[in-house]
N, C-alpha and C positions, 0 to 999 in steps of 0.2 A: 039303476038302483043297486047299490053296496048290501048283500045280504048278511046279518051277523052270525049268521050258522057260518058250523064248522064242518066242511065232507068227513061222514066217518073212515074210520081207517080203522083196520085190524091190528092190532096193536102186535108187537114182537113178545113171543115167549121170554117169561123173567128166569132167568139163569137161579139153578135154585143152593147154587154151592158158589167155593170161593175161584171154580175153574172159568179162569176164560172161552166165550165160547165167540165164534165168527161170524160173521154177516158176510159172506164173500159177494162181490161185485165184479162185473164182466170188464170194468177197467176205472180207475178214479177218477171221481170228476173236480175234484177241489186239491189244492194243496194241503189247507188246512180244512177241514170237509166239515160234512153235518151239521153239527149242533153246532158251530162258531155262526152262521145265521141269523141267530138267534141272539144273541151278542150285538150283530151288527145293528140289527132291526131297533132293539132296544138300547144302544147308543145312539143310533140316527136320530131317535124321537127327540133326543136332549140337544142334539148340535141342532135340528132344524127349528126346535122350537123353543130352545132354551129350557122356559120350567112350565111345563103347562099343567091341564086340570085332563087326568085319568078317571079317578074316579075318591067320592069323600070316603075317606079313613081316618081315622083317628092319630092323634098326632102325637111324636114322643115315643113311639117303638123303634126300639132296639131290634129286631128280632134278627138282621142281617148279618148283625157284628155279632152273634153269638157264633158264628159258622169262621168267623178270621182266630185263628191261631192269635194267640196272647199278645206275642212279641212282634208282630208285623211292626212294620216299620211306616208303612203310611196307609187311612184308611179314608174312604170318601164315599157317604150313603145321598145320594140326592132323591127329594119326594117330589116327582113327578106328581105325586098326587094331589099337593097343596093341602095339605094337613090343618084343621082346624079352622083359626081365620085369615088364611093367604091364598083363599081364592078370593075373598074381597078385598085383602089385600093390594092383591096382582092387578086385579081389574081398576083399581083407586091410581094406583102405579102407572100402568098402561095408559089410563086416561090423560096426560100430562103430555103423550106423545101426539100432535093433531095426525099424522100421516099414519099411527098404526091402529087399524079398526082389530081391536081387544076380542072380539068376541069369535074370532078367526084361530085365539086362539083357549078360548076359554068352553066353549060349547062344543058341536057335534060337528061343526063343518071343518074342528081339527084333522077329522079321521079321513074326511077327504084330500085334504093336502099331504097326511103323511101316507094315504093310498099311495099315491102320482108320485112320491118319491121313493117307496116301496120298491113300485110297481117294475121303476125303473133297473132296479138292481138286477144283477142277471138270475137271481136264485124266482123270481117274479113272483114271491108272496104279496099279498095283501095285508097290511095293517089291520086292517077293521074286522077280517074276521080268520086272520091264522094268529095274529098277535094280544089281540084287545080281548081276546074272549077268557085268559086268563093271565096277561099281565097286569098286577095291582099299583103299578105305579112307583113302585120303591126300584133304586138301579143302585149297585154298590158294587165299591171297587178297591181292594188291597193289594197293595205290593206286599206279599210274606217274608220274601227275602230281597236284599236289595245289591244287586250284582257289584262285582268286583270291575274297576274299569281299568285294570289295569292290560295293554296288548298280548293276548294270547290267550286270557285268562278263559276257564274252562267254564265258568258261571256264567259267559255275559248277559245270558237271557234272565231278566227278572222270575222270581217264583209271582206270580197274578192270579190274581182270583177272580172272578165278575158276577155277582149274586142278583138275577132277577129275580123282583119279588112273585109270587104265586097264591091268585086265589083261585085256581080250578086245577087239580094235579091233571086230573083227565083229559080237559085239554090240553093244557101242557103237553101230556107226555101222545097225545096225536100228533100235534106238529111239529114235534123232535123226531118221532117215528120218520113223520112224512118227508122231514129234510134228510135223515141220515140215508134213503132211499137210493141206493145207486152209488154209496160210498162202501168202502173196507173199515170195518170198525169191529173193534174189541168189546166186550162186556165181560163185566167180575161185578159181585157182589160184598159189598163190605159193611161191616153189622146190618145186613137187608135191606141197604139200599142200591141197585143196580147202578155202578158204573160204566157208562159208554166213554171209550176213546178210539183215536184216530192217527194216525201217523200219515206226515205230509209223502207227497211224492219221491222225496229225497230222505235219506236216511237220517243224513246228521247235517247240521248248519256248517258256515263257514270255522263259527266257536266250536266246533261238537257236540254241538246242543242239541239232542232226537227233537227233530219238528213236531210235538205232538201236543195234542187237545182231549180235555177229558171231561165228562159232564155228569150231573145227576141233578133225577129232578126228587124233592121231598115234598111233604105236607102243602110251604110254605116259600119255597127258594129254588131256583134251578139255580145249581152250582157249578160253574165251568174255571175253567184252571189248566194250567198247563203242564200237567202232569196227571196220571191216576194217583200217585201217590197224596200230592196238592190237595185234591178235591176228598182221599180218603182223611188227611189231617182236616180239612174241612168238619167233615163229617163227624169225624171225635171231637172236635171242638165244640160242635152244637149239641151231642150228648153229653157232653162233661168227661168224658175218657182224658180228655189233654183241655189245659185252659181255654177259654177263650176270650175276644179284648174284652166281652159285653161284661165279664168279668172282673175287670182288673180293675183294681181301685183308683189310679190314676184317670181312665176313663167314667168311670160311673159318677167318680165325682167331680169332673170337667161337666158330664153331662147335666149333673143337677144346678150346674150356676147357669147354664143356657135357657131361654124360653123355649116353653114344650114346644110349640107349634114353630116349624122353619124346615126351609125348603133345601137347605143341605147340613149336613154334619160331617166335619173331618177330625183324624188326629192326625199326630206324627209325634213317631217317638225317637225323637233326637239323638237318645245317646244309643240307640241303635245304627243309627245311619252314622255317626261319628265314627261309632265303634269300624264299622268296613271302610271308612276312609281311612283309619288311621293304617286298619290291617292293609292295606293299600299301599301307602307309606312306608309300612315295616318292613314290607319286602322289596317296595322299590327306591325310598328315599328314609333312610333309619335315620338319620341326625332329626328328618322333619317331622317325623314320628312321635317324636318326641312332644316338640312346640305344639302342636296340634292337640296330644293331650291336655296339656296345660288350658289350651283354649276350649275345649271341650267341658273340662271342670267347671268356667265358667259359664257355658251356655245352660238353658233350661234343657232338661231331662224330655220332657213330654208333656206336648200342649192339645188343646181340643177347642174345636172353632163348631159355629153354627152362623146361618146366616138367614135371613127372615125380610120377608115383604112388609114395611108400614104404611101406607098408601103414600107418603109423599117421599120414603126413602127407603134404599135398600140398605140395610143393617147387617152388618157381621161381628160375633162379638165371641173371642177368642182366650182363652186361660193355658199358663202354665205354670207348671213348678221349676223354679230354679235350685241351684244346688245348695244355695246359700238365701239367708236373709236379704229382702231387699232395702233401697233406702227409702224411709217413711214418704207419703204426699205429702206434698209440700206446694204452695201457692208462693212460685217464682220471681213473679213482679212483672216477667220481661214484654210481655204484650201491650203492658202500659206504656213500655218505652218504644214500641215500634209505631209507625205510621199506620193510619187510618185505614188508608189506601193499601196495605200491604197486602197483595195477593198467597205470599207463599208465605207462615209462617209454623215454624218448627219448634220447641225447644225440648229440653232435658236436662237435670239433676248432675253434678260434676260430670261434666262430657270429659272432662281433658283425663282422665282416668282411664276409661273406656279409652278413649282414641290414642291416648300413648302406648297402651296395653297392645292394641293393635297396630300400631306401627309395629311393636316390638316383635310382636308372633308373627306379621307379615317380612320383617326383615331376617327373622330366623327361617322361615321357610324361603325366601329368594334364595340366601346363602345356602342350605342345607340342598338344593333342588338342582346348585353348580349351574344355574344360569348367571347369576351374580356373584362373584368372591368377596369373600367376609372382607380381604384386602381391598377391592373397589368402592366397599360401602363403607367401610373406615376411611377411604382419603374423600368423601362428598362428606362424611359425619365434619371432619376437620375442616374442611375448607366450609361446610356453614355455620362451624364455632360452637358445635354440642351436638348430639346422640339428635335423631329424629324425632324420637318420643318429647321431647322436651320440650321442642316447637308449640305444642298443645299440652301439654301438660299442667300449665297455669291456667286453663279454663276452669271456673266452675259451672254455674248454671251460665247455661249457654242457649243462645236461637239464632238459629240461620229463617233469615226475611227473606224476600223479592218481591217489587212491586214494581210499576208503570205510575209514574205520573208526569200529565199532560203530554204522554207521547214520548216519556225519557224512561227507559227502563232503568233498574236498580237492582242491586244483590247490595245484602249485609249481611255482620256479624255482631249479634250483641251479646257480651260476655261478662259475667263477674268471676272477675280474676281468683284466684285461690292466695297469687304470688304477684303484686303487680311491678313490681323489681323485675321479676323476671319478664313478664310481657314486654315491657320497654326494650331490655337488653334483648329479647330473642324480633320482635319485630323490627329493633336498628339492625340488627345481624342482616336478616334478610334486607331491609332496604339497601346497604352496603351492597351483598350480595346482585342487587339488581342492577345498581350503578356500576360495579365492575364489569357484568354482562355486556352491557350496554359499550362500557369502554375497548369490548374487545370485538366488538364486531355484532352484539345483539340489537335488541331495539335502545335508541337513547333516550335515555331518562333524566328528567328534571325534578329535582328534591324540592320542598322548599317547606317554609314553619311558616305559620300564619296563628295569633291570639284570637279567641273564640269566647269573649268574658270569662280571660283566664284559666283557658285551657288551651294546651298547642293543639293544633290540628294538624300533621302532617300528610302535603300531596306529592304524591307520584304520578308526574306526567309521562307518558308514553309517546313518543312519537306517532303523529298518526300516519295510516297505512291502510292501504286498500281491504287489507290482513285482516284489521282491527275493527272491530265498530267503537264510533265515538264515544258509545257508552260505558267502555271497559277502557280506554284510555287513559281515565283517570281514576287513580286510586288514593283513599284517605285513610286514615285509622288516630285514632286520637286514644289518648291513655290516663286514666285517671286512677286512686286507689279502688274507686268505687265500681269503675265500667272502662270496659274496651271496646274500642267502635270500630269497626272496618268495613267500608263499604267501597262499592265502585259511585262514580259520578263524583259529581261537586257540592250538592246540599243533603245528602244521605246522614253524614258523620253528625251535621250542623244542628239537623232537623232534629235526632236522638238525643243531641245533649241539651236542645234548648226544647223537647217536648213536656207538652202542659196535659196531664192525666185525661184533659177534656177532647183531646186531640186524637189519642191515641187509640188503636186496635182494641184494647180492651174497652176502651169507654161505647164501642161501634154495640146498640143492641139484638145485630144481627149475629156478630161475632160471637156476644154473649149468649144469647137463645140457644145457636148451634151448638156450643160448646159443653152448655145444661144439658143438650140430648144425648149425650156421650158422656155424660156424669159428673161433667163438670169440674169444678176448683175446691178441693186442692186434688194436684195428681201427681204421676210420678214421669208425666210426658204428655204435651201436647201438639196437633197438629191441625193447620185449616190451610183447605188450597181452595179457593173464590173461583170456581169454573166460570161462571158469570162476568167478571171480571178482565180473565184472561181471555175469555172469545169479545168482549169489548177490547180489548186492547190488539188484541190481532187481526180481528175485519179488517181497518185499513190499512193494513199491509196488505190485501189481498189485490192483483192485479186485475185491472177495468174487465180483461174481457172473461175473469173467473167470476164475477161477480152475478150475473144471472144464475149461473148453475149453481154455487155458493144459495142465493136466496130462495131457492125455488127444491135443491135439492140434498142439501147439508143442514143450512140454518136450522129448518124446520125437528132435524134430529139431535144438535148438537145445543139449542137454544132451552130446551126444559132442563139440562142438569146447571145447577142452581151452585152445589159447593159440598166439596167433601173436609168431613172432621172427623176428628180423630184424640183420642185421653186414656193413656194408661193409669190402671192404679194398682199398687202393692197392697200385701197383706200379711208380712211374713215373706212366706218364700215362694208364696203366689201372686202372679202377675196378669191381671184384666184388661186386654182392650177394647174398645167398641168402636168400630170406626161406622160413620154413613154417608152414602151417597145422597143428595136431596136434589129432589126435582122440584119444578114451580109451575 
């Protein structure tokens, strides 16, 4: 019998000034000592059981991220607790799966299993009554600062926070007592709250980094960090002495388009993490410093994600701000034009924009980084008859497909050109391009035009080879003012231009339904990947004698996810997405 009492313990005198006072101990027993236990125990609980039910709270508190510094760079609160209604959720969820008994993890025989993995640890607490008696279920994690990865640098260890949540300070602060027992640990006091730290066995890391951990427990939160300093900005953050994110208006109103109740919330604030790449750059690669800014400009500034149990899917649904207006939703067309059967299908608003942009900033940083000379990638620019970027540059709305049918797999490209003069000329380029390959020693290739009710369809045949699968052998792409087709196989190109709207992905009202739950038409980007589909399509591949263990001990876990989707939408200079996983 697991008793829920907690052994009392005579708590350690609170230091009543700002003077560090000592815990001396007859030798150390940890590298990183004490209070990182505590840490451990409450990560464990997340890796071993994912998201379970702690205990009911109320959903949509902040209270964590008033304690992260403003400017952090990446922030992740998960509620263990199941906030609102995602303990029915969970258990609607979990019921999908036949092989996992839910209630293992939703009830009280949780605290027995995370006993037995507790137990195991060398520090030998107990879960159920050193851990549970006051942790509330909330676990949160900030990177403050986010290291320089450049060789030698003197930062490389992240600034990290890890804020367990707290609903009994008293206990708490018994079984931090009881863990730092036997350790060397420091104590100071900052605006009245008692900081503990620890410094590892070794002075300083390989970086120079002092190995050290520091913790305090308040009201609501044990604050651990890697630093005193860390946990004392902590602490001014959640009085208001220095900002903090719960704060900042970028976050509070990311938070307000998310639903209250969900079992994780993150940000990340982009042009933070840009900003130390780019300082990264500036002192090791200045020409790339550069380009990288330019790409920075165009990336969103700071986004916030949340993510939420609906009994037959899990949901994460994500916002940010871009630096710039974005381009309006727009209802594409292109799902009309793809096949029924398509398992993988993507599209987006002028791709070739975007992907010429990045050729560009991707070939200024090869050059600028002297693995590649501006000289080497000028004579590949010449010999395939224009700039990189130009290759894709005549995309407008664009979708990359993949599908399986009868056992032939498929890849496409379905395009509306911006330039289709140009398409023609840069696609014969590279056909050239292949044929010449081919003449010099590559694989050989077979050109040929074929009429298609008055449209050319050109194939590219490949020699076949052990190398190749039959199914990439051949290549088509056909060109009109209207659409560009490129697909691998032999009826890919044929199917798209002689597709009848009754036929196609969009007309599918499964395609449809999913794609309402994610918001639907018009958007600014769409995606579905048919999980269902691809596990029919790959069983038989699978060999005779994997087939038992396949049925008996995969199928079973791999056969409820049903299909993920996914639709961004604009708003200005905010950008929405919701992607879900769906079980059956």
């Amino acid at each position: 019998m697991i008793s829920d009492s907690v052994p009392a313990q005579a708590p350690e005198p609170e230091p009543t000034g700002g003077t560090p006072s000592i815990t001396p101990a007859p030798r150390p027993r940890w590298l990183i000592p004490g209070a990182a236990t505590v840490v451990v125990l409450a990560v464990a609980i997340g890796l071993i059981v994912g998201l379970t039910l702690i205990a009911r709270r109320p959903g949509g508190a902040i209270g964590a991220a008033s304690y992260v510094p403003a400017d952090s760079a990446i922030y992740y609160e998960l509620r263990l607790d199941l906030p609102g209604d995602q303990r029915a959720a969970l258990r609607a969820f979990l019921g999908h799966f036949p092989l996992l008994e839910g209630d293992k993890y939703l009830t009280d025989q949780l605290d027995e299993q995370l006993d037995k993995m507790t137990t195991a640890l060398p520090s030998g607490y107990r879960y159920s009554t050193d851990v549970k008696p006051w942790f509330d279920g909330k676990l949160a994690f900030a990177f403050v600062r986010y290291p320089s990865m450049l060789s030698g640098a003197t930062t490389a260890v992240p600034d990290v926070l890890v804020l367990a949540g707290v609903k009994d300070a008293a206990a708490a602060t018994t079984f931090i007592d009881r863990v730092r027992t036997g350790a060397t640990v420091t104590s100071t006091s900052h605006a009245g709250v008692t900081i503990w730290s620890a410094t590892g066995g070794t002075t300083e890391t390989t970086a120079g980094i002092p190995q050290q951990f520091a913790w305090a427990i308040t009201a609501d939160q044990v604050v651990a960090g890697t630093s005193t300093d860390l946990v004392s900005k902590a602490l001014d953050s959640h009085s208001g002495a220095q900002p903090s994110l719960a704060s900042r208006d970028e976050f509070t109103a990311g938070l307000s388009r998310l639903p209250a109740d969900r079992v994780l919330t993150a940000s990340v604030d982009t042009k933070a993490l840009f900003a130390q790449i780019q300082t990264d750059f500036a002192s090791a690669q200045p020409s790339a410093a550069a380009i990288l800014s330019q790409l920075a400009a165009q990336s969103p500034t700071f986004g916030v994600t949340g993510a939420r149990f609906e009994n037959d899917r899990f949901v994460m649904d994500s916002g940010a701000t871009l630096p710039a207006a974005a381009a309006a939703n727009t209802d594409r067309g292109l799902a009309a034009e793809t096949p029924e059967d398509a398992i993988f299908f993507a599209d987006g608003p002028s791709v070739g924009k975007g992907l010429a942009n990045g050729v560009t900033y991707l070939k200024g940083i090869l050059a600028a980084s002297g693995g590649i000379r501006t000289q080497q990638l000028d004579q590949v620019e010449s010999a395939l008859g224009g700039d990189f970027g130009s290759f894709v540059s005549w995309m407008g709305d664009t979708a990359l497909v993949a599908g399986d049918t009868k056992g032939a797999p498929w890849v496409g490209l379905i395009s509306k050109p911006t330039d289709a003069q140009a398409a023609r000329s840069k696609l014969l380029q590279l056909q050239s391009l292949l044929q010449l390959a081919g003449a010099n020693g590559g694989p050989r290739v077979q050109v040929s035009q074929a009429d298609h009710a008055g449209t050319s369809i050109t194939t590219i045949q490949f020699e076949a080879s052990n190398d190749m699968p039959a199914w990439v052998s051949t290549l088509q792409y056909a060109v009109t003012d209207q659409r560009v087709v490129i697909g691998s196989g032999s009826s890919f190109v044929a199917s798209v231009l002689d597709m009848q709207s009754g036929n196609s992905l969009a007309a599918s009202l499964r395609f449809r339904t999913a794609l309402d739950g994610v918001g639907g038409s018009p958007n600014a980007g769409e995606f579905w990947f048919d999980l269902t589909a691809l596990r029919t399509a790959l069983e038989p591949l699978l060999p005779a004698e994997g087939q038992q263990v396949y049925q008996t001990s995969v199928k079973p876990w791999v056969a409820p996810f049903d299909y993920m989707v996914a639709a961004n939408k604009t708003d200005g200079q905010q950008v929405e997405s919701r992607i879900a996983i769906v079980v059956k």
